[in-house]
PDB file with SEQRES, HELIX, SHEET and CRYST1 records, atoms N, CA, C and O in Angstrom:
SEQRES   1 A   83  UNK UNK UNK UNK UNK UNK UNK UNK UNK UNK UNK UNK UNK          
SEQRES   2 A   83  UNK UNK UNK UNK UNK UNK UNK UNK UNK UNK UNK UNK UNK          
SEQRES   3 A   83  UNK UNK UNK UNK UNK UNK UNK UNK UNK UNK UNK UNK UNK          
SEQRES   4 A   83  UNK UNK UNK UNK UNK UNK UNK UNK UNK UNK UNK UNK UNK          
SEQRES   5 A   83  UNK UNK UNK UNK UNK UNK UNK UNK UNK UNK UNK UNK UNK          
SEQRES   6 A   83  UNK UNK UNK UNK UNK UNK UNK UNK UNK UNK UNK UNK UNK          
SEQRES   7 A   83  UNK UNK UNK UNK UNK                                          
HELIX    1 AA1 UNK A   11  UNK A   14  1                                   4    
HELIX    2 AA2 UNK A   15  UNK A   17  5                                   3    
HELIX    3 AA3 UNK A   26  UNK A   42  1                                  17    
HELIX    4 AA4 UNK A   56  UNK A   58  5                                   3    
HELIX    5 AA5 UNK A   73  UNK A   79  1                                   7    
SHEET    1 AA1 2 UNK A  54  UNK A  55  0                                        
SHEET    2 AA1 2 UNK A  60  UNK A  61 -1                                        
CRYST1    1.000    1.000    1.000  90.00  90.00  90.00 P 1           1          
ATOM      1  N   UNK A   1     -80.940 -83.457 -47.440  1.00  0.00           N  
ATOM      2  CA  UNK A   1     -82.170 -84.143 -47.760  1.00  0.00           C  
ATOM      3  C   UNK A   1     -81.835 -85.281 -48.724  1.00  0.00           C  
ATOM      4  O   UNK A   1     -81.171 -85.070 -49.739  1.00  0.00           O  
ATOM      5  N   UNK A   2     -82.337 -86.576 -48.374  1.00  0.00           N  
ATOM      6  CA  UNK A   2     -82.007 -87.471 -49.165  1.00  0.00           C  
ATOM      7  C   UNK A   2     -83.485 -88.612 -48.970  1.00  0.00           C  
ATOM      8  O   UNK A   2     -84.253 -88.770 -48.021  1.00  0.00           O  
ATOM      9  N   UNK A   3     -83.410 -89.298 -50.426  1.00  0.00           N  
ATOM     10  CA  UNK A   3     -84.326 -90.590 -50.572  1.00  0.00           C  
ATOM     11  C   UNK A   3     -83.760 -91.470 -50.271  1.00  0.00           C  
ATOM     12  O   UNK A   3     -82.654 -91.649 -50.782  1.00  0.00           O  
ATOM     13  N   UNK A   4     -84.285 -92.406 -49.302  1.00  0.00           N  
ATOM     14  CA  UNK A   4     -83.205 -93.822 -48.901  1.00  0.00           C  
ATOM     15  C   UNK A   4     -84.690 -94.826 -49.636  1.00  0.00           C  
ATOM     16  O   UNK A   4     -85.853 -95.009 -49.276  1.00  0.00           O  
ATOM     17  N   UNK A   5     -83.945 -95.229 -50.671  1.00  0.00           N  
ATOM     18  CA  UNK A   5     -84.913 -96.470 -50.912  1.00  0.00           C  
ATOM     19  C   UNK A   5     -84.428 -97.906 -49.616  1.00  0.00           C  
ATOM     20  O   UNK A   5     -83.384 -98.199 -49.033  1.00  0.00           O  
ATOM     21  N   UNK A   6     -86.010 -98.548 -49.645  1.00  0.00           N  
ATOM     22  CA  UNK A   6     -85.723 -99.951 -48.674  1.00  0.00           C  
ATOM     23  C   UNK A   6     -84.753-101.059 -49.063  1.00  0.00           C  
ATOM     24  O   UNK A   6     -84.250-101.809 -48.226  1.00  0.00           O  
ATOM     25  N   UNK A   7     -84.508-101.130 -50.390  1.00  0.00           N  
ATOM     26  CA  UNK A   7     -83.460-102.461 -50.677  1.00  0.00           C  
ATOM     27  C   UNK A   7     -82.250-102.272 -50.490  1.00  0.00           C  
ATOM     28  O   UNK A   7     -81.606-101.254 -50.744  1.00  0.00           O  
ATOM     29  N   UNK A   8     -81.714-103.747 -49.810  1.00  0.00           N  
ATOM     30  CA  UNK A   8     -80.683-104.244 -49.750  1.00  0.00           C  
ATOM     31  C   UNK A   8     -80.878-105.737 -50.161  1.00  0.00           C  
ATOM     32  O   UNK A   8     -81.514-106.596 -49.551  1.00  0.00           O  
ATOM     33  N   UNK A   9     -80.105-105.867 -51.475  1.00  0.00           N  
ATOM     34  CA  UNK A   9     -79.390-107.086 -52.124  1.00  0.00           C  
ATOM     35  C   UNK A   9     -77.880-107.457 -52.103  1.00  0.00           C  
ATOM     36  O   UNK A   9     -77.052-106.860 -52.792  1.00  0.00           O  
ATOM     37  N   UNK A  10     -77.547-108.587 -51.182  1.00  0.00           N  
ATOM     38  CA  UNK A  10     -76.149-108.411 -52.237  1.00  0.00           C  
ATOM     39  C   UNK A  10     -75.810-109.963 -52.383  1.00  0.00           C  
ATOM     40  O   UNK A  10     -74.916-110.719 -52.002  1.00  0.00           O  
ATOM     41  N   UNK A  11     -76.801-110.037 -53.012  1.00  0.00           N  
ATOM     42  CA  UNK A  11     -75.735-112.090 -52.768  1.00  0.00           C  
ATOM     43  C   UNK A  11     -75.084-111.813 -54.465  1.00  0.00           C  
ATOM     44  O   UNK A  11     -74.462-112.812 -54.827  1.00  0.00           O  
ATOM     45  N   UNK A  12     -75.100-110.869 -55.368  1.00  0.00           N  
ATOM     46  CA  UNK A  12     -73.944-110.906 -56.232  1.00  0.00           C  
ATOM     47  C   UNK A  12     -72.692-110.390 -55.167  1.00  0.00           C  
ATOM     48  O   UNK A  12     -72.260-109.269 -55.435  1.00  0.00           O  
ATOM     49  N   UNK A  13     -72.377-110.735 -54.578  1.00  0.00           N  
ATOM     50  CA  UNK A  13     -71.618-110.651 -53.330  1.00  0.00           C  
ATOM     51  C   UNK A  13     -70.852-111.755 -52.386  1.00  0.00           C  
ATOM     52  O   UNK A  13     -69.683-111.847 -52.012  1.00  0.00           O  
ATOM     53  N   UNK A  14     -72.084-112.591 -52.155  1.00  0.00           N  
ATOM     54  CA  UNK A  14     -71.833-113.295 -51.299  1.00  0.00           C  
ATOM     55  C   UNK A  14     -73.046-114.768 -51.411  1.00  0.00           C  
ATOM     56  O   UNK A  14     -73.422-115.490 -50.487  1.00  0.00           O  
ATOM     57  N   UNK A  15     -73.382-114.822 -52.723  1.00  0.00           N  
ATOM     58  CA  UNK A  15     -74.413-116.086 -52.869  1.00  0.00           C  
ATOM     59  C   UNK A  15     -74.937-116.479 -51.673  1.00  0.00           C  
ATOM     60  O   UNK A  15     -75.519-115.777 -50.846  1.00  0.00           O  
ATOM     61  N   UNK A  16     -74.660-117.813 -51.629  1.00  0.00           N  
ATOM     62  CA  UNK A  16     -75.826-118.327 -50.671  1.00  0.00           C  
ATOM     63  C   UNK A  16     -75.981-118.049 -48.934  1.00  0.00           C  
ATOM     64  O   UNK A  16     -76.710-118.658 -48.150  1.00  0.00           O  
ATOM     65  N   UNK A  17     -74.879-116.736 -48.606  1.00  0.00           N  
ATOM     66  CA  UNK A  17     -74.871-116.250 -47.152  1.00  0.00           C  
ATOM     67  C   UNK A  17     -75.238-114.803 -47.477  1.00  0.00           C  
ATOM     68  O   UNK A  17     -74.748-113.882 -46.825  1.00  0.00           O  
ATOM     69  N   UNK A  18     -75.972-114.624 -48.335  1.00  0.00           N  
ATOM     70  CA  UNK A  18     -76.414-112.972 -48.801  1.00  0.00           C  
ATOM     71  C   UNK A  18     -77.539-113.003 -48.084  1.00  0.00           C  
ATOM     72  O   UNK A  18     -78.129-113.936 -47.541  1.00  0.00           O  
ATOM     73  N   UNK A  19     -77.900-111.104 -48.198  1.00  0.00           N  
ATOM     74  CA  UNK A  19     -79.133-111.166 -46.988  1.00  0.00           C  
ATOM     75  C   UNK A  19     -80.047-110.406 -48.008  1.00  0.00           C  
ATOM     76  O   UNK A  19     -79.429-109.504 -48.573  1.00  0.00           O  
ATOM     77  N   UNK A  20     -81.470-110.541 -48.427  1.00  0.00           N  
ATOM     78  CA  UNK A  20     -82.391-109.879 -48.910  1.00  0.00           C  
ATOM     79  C   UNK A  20     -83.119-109.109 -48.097  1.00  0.00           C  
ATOM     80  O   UNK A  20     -83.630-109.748 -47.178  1.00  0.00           O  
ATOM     81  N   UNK A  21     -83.369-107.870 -48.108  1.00  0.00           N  
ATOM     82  CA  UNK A  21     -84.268-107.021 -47.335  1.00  0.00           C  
ATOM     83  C   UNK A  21     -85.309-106.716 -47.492  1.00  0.00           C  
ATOM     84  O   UNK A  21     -86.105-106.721 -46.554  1.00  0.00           O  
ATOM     85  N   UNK A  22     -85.729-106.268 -49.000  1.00  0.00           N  
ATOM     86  CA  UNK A  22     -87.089-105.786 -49.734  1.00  0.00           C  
ATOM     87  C   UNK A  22     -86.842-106.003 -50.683  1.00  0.00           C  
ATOM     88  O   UNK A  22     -85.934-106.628 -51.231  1.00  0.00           O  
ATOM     89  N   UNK A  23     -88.225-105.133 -51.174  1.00  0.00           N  
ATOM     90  CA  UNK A  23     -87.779-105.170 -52.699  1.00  0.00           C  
ATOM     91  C   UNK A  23     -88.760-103.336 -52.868  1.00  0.00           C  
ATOM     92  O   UNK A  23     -89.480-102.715 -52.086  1.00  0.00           O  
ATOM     93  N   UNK A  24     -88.301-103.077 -54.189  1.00  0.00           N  
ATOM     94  CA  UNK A  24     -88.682-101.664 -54.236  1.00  0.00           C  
ATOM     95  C   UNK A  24     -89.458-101.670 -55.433  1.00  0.00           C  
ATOM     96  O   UNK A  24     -88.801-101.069 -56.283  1.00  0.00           O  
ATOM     97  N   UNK A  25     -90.550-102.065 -55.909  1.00  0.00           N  
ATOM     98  CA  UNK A  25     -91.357-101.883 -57.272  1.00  0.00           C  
ATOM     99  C   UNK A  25     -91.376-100.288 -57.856  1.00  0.00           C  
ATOM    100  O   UNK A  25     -91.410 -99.225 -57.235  1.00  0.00           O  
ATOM    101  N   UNK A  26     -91.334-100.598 -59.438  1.00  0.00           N  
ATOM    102  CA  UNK A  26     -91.074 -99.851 -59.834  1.00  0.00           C  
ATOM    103  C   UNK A  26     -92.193 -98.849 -59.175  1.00  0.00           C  
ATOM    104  O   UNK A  26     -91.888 -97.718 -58.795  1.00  0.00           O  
ATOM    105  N   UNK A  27     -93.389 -99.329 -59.088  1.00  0.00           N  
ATOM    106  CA  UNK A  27     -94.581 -98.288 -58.234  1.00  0.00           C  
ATOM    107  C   UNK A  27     -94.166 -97.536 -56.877  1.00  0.00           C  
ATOM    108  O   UNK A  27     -94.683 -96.448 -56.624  1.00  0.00           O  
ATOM    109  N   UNK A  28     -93.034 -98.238 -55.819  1.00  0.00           N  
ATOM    110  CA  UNK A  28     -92.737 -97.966 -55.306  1.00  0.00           C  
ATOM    111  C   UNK A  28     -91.991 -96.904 -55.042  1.00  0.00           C  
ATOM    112  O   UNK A  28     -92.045 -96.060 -54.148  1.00  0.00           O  
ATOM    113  N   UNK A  29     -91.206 -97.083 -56.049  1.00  0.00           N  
ATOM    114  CA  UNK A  29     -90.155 -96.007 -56.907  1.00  0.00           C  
ATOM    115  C   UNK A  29     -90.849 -94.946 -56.723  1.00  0.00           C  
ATOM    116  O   UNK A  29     -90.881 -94.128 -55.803  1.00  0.00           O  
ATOM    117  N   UNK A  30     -91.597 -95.076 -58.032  1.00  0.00           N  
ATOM    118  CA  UNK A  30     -92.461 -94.137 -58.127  1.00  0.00           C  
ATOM    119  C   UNK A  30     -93.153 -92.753 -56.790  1.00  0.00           C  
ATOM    120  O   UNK A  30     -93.062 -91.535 -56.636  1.00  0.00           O  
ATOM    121  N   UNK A  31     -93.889 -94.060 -56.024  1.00  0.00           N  
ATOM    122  CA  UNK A  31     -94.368 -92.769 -54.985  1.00  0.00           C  
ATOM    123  C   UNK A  31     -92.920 -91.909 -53.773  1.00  0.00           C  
ATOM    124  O   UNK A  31     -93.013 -90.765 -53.328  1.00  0.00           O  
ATOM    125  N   UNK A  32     -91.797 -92.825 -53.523  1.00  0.00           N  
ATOM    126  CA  UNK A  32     -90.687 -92.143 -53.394  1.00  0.00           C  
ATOM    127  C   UNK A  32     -90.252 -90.926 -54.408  1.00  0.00           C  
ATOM    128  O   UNK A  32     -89.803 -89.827 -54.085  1.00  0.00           O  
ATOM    129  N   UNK A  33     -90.441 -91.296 -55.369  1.00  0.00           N  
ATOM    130  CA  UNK A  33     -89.562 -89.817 -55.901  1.00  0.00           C  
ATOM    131  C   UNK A  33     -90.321 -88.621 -56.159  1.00  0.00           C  
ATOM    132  O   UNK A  33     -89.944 -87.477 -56.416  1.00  0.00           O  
ATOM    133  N   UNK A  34     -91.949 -89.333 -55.987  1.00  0.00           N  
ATOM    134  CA  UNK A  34     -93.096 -88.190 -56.094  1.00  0.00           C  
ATOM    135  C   UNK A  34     -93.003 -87.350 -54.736  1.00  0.00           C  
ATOM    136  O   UNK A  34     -93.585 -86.268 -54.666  1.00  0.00           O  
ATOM    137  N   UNK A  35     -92.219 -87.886 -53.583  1.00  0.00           N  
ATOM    138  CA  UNK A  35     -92.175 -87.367 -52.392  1.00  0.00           C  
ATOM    139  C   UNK A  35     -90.707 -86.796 -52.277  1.00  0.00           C  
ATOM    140  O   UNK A  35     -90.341 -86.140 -51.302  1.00  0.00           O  
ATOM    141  N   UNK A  36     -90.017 -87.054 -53.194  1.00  0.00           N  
ATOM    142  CA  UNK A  36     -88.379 -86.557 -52.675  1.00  0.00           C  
ATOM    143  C   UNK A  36     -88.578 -85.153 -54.031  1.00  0.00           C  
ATOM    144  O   UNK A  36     -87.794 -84.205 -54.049  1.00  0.00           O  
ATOM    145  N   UNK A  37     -89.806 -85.295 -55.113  1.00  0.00           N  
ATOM    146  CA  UNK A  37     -89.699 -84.367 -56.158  1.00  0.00           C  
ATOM    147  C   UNK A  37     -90.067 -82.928 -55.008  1.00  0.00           C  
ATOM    148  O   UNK A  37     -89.494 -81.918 -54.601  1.00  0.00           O  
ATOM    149  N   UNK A  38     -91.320 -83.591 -54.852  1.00  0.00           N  
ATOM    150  CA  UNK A  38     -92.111 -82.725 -53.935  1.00  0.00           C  
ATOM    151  C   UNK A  38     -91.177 -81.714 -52.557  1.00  0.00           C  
ATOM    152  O   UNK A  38     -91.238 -80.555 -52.147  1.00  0.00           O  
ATOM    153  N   UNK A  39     -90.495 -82.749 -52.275  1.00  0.00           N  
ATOM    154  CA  UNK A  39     -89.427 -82.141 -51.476  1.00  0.00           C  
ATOM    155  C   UNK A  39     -88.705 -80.990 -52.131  1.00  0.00           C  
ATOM    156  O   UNK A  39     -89.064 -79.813 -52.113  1.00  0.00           O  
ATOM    157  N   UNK A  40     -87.822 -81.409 -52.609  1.00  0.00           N  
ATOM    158  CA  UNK A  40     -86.804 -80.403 -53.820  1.00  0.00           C  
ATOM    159  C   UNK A  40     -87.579 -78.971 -54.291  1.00  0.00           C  
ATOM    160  O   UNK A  40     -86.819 -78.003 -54.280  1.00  0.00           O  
ATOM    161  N   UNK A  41     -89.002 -78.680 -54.713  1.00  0.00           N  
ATOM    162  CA  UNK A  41     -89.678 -77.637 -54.487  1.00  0.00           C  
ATOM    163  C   UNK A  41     -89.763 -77.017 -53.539  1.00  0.00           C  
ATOM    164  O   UNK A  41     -89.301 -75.885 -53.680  1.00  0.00           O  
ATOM    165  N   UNK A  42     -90.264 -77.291 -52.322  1.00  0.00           N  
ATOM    166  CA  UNK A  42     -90.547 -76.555 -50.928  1.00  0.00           C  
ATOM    167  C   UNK A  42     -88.840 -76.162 -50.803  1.00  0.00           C  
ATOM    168  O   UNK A  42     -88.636 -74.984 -50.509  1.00  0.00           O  
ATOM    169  N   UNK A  43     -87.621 -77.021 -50.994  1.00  0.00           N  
ATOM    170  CA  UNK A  43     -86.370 -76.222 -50.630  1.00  0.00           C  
ATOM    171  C   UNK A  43     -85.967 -75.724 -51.787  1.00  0.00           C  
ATOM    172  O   UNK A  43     -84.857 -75.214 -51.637  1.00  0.00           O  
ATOM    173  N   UNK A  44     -86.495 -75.602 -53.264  1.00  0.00           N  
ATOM    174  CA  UNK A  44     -86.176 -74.779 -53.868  1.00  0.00           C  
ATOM    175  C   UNK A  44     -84.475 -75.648 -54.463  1.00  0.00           C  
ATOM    176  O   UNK A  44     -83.485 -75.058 -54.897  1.00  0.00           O  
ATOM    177  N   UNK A  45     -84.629 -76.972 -54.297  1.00  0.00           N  
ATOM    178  CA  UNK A  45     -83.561 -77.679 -54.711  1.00  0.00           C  
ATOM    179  C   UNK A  45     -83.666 -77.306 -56.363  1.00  0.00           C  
ATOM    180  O   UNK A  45     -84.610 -76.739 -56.913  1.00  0.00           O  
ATOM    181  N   UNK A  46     -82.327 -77.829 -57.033  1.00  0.00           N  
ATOM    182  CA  UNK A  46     -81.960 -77.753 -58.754  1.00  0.00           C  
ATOM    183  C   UNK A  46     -81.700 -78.970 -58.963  1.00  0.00           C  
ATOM    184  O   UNK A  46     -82.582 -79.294 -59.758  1.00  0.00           O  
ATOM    185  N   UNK A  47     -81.036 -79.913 -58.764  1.00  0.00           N  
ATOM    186  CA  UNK A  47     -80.334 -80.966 -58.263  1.00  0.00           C  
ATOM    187  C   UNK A  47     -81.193 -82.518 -57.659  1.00  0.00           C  
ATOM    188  O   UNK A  47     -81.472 -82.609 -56.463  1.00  0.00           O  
ATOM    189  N   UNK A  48     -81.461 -83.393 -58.422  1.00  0.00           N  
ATOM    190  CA  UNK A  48     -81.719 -84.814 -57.959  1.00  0.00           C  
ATOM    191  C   UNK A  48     -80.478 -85.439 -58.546  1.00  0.00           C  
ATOM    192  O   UNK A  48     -79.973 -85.497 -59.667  1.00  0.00           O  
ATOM    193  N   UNK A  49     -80.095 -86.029 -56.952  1.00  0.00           N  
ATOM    194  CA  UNK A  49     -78.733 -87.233 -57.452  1.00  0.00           C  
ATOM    195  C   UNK A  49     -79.247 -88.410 -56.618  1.00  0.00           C  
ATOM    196  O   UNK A  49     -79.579 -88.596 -55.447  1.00  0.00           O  
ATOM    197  N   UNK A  50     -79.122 -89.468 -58.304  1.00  0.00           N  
ATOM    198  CA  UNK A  50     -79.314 -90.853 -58.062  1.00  0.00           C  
ATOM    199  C   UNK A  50     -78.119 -91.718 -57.592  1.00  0.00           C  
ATOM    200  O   UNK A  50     -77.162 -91.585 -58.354  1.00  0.00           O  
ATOM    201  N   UNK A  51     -77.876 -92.625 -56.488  1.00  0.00           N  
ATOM    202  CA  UNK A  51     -77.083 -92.946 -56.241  1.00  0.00           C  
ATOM    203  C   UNK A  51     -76.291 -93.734 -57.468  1.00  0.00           C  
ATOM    204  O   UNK A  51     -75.243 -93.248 -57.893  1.00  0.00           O  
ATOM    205  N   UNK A  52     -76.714 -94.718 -57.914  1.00  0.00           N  
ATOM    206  CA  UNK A  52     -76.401 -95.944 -58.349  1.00  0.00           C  
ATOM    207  C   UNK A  52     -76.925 -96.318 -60.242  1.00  0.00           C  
ATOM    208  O   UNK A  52     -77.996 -96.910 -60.371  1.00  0.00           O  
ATOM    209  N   UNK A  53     -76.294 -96.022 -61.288  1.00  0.00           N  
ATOM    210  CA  UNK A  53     -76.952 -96.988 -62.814  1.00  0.00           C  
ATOM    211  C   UNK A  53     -77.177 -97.977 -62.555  1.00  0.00           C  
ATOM    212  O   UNK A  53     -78.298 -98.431 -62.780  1.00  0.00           O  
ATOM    213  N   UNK A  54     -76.212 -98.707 -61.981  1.00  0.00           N  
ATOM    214  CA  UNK A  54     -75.950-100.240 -62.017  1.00  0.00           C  
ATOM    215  C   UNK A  54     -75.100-100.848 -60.740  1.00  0.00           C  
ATOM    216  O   UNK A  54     -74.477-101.867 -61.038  1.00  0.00           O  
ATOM    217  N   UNK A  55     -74.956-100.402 -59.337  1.00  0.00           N  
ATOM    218  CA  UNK A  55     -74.854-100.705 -58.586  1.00  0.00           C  
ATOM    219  C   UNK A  55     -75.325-102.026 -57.461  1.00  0.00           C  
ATOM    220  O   UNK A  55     -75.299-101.978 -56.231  1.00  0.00           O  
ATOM    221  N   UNK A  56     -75.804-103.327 -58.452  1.00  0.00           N  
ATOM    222  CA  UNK A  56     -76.428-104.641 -58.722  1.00  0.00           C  
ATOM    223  C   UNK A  56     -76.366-105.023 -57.696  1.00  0.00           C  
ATOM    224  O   UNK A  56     -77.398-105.355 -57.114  1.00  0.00           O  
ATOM    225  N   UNK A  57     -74.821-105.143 -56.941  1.00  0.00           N  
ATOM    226  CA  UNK A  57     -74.758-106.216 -55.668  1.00  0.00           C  
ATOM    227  C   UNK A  57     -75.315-105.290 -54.839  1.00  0.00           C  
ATOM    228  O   UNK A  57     -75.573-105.884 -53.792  1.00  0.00           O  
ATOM    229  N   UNK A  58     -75.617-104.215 -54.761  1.00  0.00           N  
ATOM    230  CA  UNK A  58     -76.466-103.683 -53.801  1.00  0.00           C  
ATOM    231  C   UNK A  58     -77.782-103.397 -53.505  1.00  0.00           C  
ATOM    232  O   UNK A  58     -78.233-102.962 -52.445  1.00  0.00           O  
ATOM    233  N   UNK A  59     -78.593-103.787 -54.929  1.00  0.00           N  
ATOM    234  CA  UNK A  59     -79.765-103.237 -54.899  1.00  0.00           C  
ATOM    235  C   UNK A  59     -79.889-101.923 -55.840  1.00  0.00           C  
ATOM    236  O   UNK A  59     -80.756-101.472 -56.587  1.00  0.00           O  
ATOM    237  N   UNK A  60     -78.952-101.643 -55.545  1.00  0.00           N  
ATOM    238  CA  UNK A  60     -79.520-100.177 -56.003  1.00  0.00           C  
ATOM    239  C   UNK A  60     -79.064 -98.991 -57.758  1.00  0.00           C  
ATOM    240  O   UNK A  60     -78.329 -98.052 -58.064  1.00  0.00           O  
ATOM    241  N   UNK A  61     -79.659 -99.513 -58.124  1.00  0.00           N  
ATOM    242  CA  UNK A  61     -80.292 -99.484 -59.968  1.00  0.00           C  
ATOM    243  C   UNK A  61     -80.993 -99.079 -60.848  1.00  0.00           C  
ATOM    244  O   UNK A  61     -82.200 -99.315 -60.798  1.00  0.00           O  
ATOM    245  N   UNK A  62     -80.608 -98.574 -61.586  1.00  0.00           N  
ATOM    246  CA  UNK A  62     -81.907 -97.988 -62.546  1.00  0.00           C  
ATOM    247  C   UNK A  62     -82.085 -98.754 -63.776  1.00  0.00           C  
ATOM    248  O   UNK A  62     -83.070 -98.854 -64.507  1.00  0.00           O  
ATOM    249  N   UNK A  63     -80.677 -99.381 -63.863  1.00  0.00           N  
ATOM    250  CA  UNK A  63     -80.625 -99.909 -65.293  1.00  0.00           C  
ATOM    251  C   UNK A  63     -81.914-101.028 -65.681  1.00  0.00           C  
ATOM    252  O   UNK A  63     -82.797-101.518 -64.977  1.00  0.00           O  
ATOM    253  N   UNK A  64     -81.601-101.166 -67.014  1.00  0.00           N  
ATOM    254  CA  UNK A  64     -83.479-102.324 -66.852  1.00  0.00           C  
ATOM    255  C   UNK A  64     -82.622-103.718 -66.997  1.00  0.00           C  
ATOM    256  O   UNK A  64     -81.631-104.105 -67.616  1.00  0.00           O  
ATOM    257  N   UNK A  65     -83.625-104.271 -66.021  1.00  0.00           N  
ATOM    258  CA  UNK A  65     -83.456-106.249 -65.944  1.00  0.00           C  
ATOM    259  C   UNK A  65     -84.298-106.471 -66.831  1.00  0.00           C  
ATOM    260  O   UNK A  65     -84.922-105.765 -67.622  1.00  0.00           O  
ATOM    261  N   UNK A  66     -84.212-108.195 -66.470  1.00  0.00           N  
ATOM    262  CA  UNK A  66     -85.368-108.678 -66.598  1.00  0.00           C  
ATOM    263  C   UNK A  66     -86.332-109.027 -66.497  1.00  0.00           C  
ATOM    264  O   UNK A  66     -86.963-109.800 -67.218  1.00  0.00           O  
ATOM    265  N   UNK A  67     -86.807-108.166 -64.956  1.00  0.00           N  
ATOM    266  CA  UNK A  67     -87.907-108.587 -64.370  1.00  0.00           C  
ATOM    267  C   UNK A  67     -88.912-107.255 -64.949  1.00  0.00           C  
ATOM    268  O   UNK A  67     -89.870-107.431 -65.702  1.00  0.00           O  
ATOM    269  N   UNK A  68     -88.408-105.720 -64.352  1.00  0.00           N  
ATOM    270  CA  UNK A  68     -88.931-105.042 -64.803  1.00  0.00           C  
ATOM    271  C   UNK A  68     -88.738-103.931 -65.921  1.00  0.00           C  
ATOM    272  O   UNK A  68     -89.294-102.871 -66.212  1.00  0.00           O  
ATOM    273  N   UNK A  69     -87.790-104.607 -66.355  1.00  0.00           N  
ATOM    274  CA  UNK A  69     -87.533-103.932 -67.975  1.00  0.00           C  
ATOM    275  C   UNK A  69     -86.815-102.584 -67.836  1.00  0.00           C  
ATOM    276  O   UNK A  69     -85.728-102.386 -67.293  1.00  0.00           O  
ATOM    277  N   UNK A  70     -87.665-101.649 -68.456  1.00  0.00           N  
ATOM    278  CA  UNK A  70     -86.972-100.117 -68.609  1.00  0.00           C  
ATOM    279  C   UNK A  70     -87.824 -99.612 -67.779  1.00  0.00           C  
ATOM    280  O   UNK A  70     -87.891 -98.383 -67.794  1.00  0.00           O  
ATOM    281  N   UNK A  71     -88.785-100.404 -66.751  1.00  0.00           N  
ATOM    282  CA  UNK A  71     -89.917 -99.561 -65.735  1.00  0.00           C  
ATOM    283  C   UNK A  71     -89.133 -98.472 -64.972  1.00  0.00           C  
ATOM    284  O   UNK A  71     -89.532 -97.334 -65.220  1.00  0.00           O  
ATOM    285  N   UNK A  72     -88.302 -98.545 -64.265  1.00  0.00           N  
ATOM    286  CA  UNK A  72     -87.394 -97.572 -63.880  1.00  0.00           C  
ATOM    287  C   UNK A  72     -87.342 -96.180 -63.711  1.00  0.00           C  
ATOM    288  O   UNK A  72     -87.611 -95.234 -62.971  1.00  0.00           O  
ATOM    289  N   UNK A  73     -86.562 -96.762 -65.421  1.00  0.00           N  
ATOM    290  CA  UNK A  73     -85.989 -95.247 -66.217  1.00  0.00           C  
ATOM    291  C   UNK A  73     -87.662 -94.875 -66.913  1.00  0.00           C  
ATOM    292  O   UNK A  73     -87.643 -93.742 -67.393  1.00  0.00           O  
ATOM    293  N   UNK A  74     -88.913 -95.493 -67.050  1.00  0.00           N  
ATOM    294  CA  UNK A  74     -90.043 -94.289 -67.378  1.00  0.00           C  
ATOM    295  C   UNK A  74     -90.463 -94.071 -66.053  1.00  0.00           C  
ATOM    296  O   UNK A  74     -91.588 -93.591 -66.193  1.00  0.00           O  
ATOM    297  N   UNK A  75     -90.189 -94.151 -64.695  1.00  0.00           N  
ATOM    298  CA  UNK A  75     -90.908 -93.681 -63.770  1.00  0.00           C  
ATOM    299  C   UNK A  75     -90.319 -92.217 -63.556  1.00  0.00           C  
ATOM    300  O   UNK A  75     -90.807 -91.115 -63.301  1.00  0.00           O  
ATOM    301  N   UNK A  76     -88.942 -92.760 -63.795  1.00  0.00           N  
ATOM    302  CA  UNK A  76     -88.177 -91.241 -63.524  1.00  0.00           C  
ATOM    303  C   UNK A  76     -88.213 -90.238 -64.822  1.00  0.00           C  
ATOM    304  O   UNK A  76     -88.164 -89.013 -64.712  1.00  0.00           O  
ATOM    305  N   UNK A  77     -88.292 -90.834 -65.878  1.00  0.00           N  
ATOM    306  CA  UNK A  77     -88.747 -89.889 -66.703  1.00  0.00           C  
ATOM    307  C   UNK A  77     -90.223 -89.139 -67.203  1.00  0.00           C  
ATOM    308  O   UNK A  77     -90.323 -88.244 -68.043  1.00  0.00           O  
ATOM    309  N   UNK A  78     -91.400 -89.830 -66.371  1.00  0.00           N  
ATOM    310  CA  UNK A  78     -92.628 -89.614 -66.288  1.00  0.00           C  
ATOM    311  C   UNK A  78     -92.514 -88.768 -65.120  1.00  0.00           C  
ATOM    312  O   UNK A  78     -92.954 -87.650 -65.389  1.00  0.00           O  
ATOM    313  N   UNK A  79     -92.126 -88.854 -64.007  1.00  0.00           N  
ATOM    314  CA  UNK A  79     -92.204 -88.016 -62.757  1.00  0.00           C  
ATOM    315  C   UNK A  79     -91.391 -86.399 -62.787  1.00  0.00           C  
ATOM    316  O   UNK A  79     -91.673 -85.427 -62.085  1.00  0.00           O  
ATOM    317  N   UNK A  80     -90.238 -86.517 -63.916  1.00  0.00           N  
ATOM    318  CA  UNK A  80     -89.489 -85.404 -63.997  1.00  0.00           C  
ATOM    319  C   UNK A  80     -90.405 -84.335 -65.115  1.00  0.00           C  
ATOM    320  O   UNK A  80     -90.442 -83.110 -64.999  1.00  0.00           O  
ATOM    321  N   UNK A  81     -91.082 -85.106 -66.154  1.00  0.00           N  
ATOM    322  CA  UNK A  81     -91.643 -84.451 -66.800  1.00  0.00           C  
ATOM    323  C   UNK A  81     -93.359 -83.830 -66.724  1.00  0.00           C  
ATOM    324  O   UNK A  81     -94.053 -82.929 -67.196  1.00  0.00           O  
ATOM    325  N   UNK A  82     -93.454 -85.104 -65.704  1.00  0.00           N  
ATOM    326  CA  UNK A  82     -94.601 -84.123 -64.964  1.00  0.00           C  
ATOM    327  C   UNK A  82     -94.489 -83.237 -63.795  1.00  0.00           C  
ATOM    328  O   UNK A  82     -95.421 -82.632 -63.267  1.00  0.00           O  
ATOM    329  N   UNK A  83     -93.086 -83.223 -63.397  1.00  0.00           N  
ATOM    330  CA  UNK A  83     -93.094 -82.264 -62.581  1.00  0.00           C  
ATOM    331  C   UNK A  83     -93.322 -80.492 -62.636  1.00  0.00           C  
ATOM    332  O   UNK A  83     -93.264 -79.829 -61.600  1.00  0.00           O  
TER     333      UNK A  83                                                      
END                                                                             
């Protein structure tokens, strides 16, 4: 069982022949992991593994920018603690 978020970034990669796919708001985030939490109960999972801290040229990140700050890291820490 796994969460596939929608983004793919990588022009820290490959600049101006890079391909953008989505984008994943932190809200977005959000209702994903409310559905992968939700998951992990019904199988009785222990265990959420995040792919990526800072995995940039790919998209895939928790660390805070500058667009949306530390939104991130409180979605995942609002969602774990209301779980």
């Amino acid at each position: 069982m796994h969460l596939k978020l929608k983004t793919v970034i990588n022009s820290p990669r490959y600049n101006n022949k890079a391909n953008v796919f989505s984008f994943v708001t932190p809200e977005e985030f959000s209702i994903y992991l409310k559905q992968i939490l939700s998951k992990m109960d019904e199988f009785d999972a222990e265990y959420l593994f995040i792919n990526a801290w800072n995995e940039w040229a790919e998209g895939a990140y928790l660390e805070p920018d500058t667009k949306f700050k530390f939104d991130y890291l409180r979605v995942l820490l609002n969602s774990i603690e209301n779980e």
